[in-house]
C-alpha positions in Angstrom: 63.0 119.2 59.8 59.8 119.4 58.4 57.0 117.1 58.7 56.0 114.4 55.8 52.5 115.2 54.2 52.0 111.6 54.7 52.3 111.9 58.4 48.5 113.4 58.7 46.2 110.8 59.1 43.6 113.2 60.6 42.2 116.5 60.7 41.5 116.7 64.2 45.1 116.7 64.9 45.2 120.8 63.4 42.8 121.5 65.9 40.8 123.4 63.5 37.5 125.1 64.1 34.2 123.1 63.2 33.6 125.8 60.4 37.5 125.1 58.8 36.8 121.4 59.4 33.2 121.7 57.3 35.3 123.5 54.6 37.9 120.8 54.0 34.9 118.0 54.1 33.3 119.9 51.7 35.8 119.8 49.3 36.6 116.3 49.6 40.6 117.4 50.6 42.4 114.8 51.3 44.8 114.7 54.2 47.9 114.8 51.5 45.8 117.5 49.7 45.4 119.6 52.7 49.3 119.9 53.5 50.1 120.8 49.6 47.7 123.6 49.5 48.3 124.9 53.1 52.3 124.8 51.7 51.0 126.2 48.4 49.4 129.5 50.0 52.4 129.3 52.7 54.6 130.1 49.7 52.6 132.6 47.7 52.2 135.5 50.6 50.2 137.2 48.0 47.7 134.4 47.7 47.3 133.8 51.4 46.6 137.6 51.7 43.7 137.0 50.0 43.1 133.7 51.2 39.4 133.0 52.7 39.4 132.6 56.4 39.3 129.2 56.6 42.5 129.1 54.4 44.5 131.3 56.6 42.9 129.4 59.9 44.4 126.3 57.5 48.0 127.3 56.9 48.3 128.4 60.7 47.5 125.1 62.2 49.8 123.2 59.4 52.5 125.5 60.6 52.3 124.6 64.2 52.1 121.2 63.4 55.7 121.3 61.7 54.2 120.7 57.7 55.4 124.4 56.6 58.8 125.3 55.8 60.1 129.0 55.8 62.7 128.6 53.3 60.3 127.5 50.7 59.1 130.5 49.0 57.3 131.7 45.2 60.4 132.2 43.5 61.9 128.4 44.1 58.2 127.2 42.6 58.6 129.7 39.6 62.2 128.4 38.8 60.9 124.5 38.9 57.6 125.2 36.5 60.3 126.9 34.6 62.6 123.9 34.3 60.5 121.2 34.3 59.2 123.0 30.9 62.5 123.5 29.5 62.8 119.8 30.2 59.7 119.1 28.4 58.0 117.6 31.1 55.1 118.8 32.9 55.4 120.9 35.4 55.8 119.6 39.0 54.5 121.2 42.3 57.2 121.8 45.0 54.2 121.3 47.7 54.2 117.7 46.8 55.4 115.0 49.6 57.9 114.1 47.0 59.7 117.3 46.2 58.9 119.5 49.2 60.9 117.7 52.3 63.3 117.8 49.8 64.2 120.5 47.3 66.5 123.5 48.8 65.5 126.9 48.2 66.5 128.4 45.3 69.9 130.7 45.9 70.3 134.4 44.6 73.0 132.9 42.7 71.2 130.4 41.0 68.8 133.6 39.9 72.2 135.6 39.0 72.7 132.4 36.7 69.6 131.9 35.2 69.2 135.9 34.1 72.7 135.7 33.1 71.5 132.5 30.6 68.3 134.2 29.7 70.1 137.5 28.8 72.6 135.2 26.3 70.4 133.3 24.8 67.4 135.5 24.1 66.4 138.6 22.6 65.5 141.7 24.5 61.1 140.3 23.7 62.3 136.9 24.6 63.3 137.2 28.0 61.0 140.1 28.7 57.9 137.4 28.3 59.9 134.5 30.1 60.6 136.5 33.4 57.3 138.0 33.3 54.6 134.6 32.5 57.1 132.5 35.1 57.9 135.7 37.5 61.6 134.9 37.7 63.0 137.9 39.4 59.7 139.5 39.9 57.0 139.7 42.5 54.3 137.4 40.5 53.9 135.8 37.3 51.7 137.8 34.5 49.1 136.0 32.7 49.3 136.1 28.9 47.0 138.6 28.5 49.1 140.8 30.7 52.1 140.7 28.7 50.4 141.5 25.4 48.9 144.5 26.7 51.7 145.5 28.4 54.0 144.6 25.2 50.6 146.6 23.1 50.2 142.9 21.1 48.4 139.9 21.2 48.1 136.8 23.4 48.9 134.8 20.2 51.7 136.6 19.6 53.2 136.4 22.9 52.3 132.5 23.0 54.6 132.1 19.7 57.2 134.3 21.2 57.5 132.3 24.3 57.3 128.8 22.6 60.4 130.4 20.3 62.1 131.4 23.6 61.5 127.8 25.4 63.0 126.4 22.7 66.0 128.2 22.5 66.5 127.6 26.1 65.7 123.8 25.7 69.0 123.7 23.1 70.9 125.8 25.9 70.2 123.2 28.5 71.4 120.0 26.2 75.0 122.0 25.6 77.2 124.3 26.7 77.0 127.3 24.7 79.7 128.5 22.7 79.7 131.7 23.2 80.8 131.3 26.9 77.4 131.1 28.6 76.7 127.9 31.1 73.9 125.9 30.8 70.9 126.7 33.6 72.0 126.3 37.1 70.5 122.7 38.5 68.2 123.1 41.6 68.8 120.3 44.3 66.8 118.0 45.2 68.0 115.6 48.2 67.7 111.8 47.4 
């Protein structure tokens, strides 16, 4: 089981270095805000490959202290920023107290479900920019600019295109499709 955020009242109990310790006064971090970002760089191993020193010293020590799951990786981050926009909310970090002790990873099924609802409900353009700006099924999300010049368009254009696509998958979500398609798969969240 993996520690609460809310369990670290103290630094000193990472048994960081004085520099790392400097660092996190510095910034004014929190204790709360320390466990998100050590679980946020935890997640992306991209990220914490390029992580400063102090970072990586970071993530170690919240791992020893029990704040880090393994499970928790990219992909189950990319999937709820996906949903919570389909939902029309804002999108919710998983390295929050709130959602993190709590959510379950997201399954290769649930992928398998959500390409399979992406490839029903939009076009070829569609689902191209959707898996690439929210890195479902990929290594890491593209920026806009990315996608344009990869797609040889512009930024606006692939803004329109995805706002089109988001909508189409909002009406997916509030009924089953016709056509034999499910809605998205839900991702659990514990209670």
């Amino acid at each position: 089981m993996v520690r609460k955020a809310s369990t670290l009242n103290d630094v000193e109990v990472l048994c960081l270095s004085e520099t790392t310790k400097k660092v996190i006064c510095r910034l004014n971090f929190r204790p709360g805000d320390i466990v998100d970002h050590g679980r946020m760089l935890a997640a992306y191993p991209n990220l914490l490959e390029k992580a400063k020193s102090w970072e990586k010293e970071l993530v170690s020590a919240l791992d020893e202290a029990g704040f880090i799951r393994h499970d928790i990786d990219a992909m189950t981050d990319r999937v709820m920023v996906l949903y919570d926009v389909i939902d029309g909310g804002v999108p919710t970090s998983i390295f929050s107290e709130e959602i993190y002790e709590k959510i379950s990873p997201v399954t290769q099924s649930q992928l398998d479900s959500i390409q399979y609802v992406l490839n029903g409900v939009l076009n070829a353009k569609e689902k191209e920019i959707i898996t690439d700006f929210y890195g479902i099924g990929t290594d890491r999300r593209k920026s806009w600019a990315e996608i344009a010049f990869n797609m040889a368009t512009t930024r606006d254009d692939v803004r329109v295109t995805m706002n089109t696509a988001i909508s189409k998958l909002r009406e997916c979500t509030t009924e089953c499709l016709s056509d034999g398609y499910t809605p998205l798969p839900q991702l659990v969240v514990a209670s």
